[in-house]
C-alpha positions in Angstrom: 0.0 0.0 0.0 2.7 2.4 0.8 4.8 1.7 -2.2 1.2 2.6 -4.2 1.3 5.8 -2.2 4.7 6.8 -3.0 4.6 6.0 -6.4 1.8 8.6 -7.2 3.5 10.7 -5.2 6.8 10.9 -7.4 4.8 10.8 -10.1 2.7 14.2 -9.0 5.9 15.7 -8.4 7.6 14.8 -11.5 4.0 15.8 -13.7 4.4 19.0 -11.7 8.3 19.8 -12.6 7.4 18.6 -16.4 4.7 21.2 -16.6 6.6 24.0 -14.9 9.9 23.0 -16.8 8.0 22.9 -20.1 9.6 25.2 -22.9 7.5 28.7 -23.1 7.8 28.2 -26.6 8.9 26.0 -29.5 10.1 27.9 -32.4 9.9 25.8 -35.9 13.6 25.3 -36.9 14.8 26.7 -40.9 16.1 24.3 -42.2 16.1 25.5 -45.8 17.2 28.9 -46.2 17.2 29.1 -50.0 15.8 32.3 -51.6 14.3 33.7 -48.0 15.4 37.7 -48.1 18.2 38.4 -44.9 18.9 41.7 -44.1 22.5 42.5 -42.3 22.8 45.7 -40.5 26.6 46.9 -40.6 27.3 44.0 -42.8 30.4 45.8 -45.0 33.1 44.4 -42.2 33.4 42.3 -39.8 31.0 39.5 -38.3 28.3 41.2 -40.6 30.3 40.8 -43.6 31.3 36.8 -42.8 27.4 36.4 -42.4 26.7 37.5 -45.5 29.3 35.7 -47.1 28.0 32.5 -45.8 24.3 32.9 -46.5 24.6 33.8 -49.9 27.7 30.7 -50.5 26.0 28.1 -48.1 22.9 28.6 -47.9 21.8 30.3 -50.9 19.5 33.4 -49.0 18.7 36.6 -51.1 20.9 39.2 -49.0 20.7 42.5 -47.9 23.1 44.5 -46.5 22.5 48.0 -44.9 26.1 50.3 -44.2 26.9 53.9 -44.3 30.7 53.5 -46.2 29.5 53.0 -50.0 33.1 52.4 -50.7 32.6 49.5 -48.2 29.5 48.6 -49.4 31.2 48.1 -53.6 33.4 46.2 -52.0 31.4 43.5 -50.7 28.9 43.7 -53.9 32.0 43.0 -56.1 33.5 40.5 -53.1 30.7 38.2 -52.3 28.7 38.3 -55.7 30.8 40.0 -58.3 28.6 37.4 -60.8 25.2 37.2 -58.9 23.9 40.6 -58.2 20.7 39.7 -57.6 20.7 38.0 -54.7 23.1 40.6 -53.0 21.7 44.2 -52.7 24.2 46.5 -50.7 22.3 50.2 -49.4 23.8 53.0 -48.0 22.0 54.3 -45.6 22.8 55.4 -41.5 20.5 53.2 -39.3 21.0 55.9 -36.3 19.9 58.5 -38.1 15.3 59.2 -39.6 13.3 56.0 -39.1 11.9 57.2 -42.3 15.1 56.5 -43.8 15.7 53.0 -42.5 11.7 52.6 -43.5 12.5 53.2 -47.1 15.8 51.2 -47.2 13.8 47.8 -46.1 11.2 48.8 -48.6 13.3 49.1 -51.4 15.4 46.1 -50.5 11.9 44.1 -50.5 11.4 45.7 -54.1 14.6 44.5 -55.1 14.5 40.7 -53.8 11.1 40.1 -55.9 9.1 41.6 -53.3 9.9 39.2 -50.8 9.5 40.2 -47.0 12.0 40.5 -44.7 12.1 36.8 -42.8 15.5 37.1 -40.6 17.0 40.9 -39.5 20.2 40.4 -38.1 21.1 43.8 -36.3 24.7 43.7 -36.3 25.8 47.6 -36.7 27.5 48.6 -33.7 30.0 51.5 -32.9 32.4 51.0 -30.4 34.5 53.2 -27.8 37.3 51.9 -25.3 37.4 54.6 -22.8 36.6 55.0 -19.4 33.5 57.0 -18.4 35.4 60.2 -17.6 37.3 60.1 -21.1 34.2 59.4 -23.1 32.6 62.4 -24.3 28.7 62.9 -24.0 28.4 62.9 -27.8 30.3 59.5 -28.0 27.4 57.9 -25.5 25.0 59.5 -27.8 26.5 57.9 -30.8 26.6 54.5 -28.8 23.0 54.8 -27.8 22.2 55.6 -31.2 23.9 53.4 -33.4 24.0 50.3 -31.1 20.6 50.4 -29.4 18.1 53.0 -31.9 19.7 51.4 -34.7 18.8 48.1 -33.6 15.1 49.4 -32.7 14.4 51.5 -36.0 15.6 48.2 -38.0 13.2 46.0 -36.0 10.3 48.1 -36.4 10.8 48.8 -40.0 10.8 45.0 -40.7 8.0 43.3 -38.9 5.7 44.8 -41.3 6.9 41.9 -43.6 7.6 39.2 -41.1 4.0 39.6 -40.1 2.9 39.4 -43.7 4.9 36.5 -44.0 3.5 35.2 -40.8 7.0 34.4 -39.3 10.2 35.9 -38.6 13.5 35.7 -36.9 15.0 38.8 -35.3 18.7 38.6 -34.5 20.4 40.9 -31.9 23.9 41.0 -31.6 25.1 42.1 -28.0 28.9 40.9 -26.8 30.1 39.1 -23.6 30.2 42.9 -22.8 26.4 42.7 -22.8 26.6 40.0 -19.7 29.2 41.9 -17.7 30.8 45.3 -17.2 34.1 45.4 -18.3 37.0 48.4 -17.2 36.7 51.0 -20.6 33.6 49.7 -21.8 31.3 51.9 -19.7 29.2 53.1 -22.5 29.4 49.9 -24.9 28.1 48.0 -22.0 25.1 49.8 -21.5 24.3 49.9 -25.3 24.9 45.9 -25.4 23.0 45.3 -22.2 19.8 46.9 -23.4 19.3 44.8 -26.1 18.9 42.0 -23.4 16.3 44.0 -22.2 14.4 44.9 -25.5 14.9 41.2 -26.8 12.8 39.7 -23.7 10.0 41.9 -23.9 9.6 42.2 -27.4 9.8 38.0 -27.6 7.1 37.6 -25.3 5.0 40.1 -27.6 6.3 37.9 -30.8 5.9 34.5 -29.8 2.0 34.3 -30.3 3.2 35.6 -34.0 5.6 33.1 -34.9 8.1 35.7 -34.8 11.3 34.2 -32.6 14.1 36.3 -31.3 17.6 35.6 -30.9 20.1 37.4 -28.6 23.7 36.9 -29.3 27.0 37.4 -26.9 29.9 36.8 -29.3 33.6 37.3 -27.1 36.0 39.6 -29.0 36.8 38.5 -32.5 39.3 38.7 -35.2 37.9 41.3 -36.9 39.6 44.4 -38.7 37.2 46.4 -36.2 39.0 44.2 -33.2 42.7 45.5 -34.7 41.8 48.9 -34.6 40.0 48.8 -31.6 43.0 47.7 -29.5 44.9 50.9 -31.0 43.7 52.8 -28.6 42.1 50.6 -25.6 43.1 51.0 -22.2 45.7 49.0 -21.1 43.3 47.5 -18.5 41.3 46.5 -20.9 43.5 44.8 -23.1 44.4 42.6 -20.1 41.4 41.8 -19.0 40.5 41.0 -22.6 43.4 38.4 -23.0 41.6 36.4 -20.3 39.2 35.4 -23.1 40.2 33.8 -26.3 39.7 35.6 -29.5 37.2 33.6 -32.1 37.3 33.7 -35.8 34.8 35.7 -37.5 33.9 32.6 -39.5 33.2 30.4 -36.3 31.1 33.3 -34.7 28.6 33.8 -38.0 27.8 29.9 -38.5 26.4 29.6 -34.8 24.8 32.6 -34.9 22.9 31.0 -38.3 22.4 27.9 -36.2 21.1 29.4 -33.4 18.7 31.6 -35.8 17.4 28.6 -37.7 16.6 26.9 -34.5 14.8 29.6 -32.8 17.1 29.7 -30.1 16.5 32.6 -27.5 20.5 32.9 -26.6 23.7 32.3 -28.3 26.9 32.1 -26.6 30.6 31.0 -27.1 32.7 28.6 -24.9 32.9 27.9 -21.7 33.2 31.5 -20.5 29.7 32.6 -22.9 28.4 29.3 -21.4 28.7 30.4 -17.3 28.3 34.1 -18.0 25.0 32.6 -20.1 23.9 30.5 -16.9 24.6 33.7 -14.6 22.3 35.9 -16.6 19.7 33.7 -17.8 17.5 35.2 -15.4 13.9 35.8 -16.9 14.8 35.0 -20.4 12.6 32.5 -21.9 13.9 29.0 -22.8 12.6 26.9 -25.6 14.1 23.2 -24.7 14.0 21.6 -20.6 17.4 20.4 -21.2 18.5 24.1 -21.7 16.8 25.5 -18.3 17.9 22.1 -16.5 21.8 22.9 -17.1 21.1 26.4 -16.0 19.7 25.7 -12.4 22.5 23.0 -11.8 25.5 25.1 -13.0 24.5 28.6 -12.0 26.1 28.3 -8.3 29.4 26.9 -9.4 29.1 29.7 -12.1 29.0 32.5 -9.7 31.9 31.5 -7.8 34.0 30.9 -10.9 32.8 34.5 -11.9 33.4 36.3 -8.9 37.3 35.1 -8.7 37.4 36.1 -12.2 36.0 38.9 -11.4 38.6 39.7 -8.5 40.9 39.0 -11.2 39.9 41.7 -13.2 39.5 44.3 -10.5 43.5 42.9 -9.0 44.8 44.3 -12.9 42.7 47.2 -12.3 44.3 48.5 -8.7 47.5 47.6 -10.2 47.3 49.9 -13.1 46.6 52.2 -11.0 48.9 51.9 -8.2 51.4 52.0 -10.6 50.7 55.2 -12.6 50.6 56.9 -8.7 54.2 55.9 -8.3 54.6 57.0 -11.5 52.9 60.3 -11.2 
């Protein structure tokens, strides 16, 4: 009799954790990404550039790519589909700038592609500063804020016209590692990278019922011509700080970030650094497979404590630096 009793009992409780545990949505994965339109935000250089190269090569997608350097932008067109101009249109235009603008650019580009909607934005554009807070100017945060997060915005809004035409979508939001922690000299990319967090969680709950799936992604730093210049003038804490992650290939960085867009998948990390710094911040974010939320509850204590000595780490090169520009001074 008792063994009857606790038998239903375990299986209450297991009923119970399988319907609280259940996924709060499950995104149809793209398999086939032949002739759907992709537009690419800063997609001249860079990850942007690697994305398109590989969608148009691999995959076969009808790409657009939105830039402000038209000498960039010729570039790419002649680079990526010097024979096959069609399925590559190339637009100057400033995302940061009249919503009108960015309006008309997605329009256009949907003219172009045999008026096909938009079914995956990836918003990669992003400006970038390496100062600390007293050294970055006010117009500089304004840029950031602009560029990084408005950009991002404008580009969303301006496409789910089609995707809810289409009656799906993917939107892809590219953050950094710097969008799961604040780093020394990145005091006003951080904020810019952590709002998208913010914007992708809200606007996927308002999505979801649309078949409209959001992806968030937290590349580390990587081996980009925008990465080369950037250490030009980074602080020097920074730059240490920095070499306690690796540096990943541009080419490794856009294929997961396809993967993870075909699949739906809410978050999209790197390594075993994006993977703890993933579990740390999970927080609300939605989840769309148990296994996914299950690794999350069991690592996230070991997590923090791996984070926080890293984190002592950090602010050790920190005091440092500073200790030794006193003796200096």
């Amino acid at each position: 009799m008792w063994l009857i009793i606790c038998a239903v009992i375990i299986i209450l409780i297991l009923l119970v954790l399988f319907y609280l545990l259940r996924p709060m949505y499950r995104p149809t994965c793209l398999l086939n990404l032949r002739d759907i339109h992709v537009v690419i935000t800063g997609g001249s250089s860079g990850i942007g550039k690697e994305l398109a190269r590989q969608l148009l090569n691999e995959h076969q997608a009808r790409v657009t790519i939105l830039a402000r350097n038209q000498k960039r932008l010729d570039e790419c067109q002649q680079e990526l589909a010097p024979d096959n101009h069609e399925r590559l249109l190339c637009l100057s235009v400033d995302i940061s700038g009249s919503y009108s603008n960015v309006q008309k650019a997605i329009e256009q580009a949907c003219q172009y592609h045999g008026n096909r909607p938009v079914s995956i934005l990836i918003n990669n554009a992003a400006v970038f500063f390496a100062k600390t807070f007293d050294e970055t100017t006010a117009d500089e945060f304004e840029q950031m804020v602009r560029i990084n997060y408005l950009g991002a915005v404008f580009c969303t809004k301006a496409c789910l016209s089609s995707m809810h035409q289409l009656g799906s979508g993917r939107i892809v939001l590219i953050s950094s590692q710097a969008g799961q922690i604040g780093i020394y000299g990145y005091t006003s990319y951080c904020s810019t990278k952590f709002a998208l967090k913010g914007l992708a969680e809200s606007l996927q709950m308002e999505l979801a019922r649309d078949n409209i799936y959001v992806t968030v992604v937290y590349p580390p730093d990587t081996d980009t011509p925008g990465l080369a210049e950037e250490n030009k003038t980074k602080p020097i804490e920074t730059q240490l700080i920095n070499e306690t992650s690796g540096v990943a290939s541009a080419e490794e960085v856009a294929r997961k970030i396809i993967k993870s867009t075909q699949r739906g998948s809410f978050s999209c990390w790197y390594g075993i650094n994006g993977f703890l710094l993933d579990c740390l911040t999970s927080g609300a974010q939605p989840i769309t497979n148990t296994l996914e939320l299950i690794s999350q509850c069991l690592t996230v204590g070991l997590a923090r404590l791996i984070i926080v000595g890293l984190l002592n780490t950090f602010y050790t090169i920190t005091r440092k630096r500073n200790s030794n520009k006193n003796k200096t001074n």
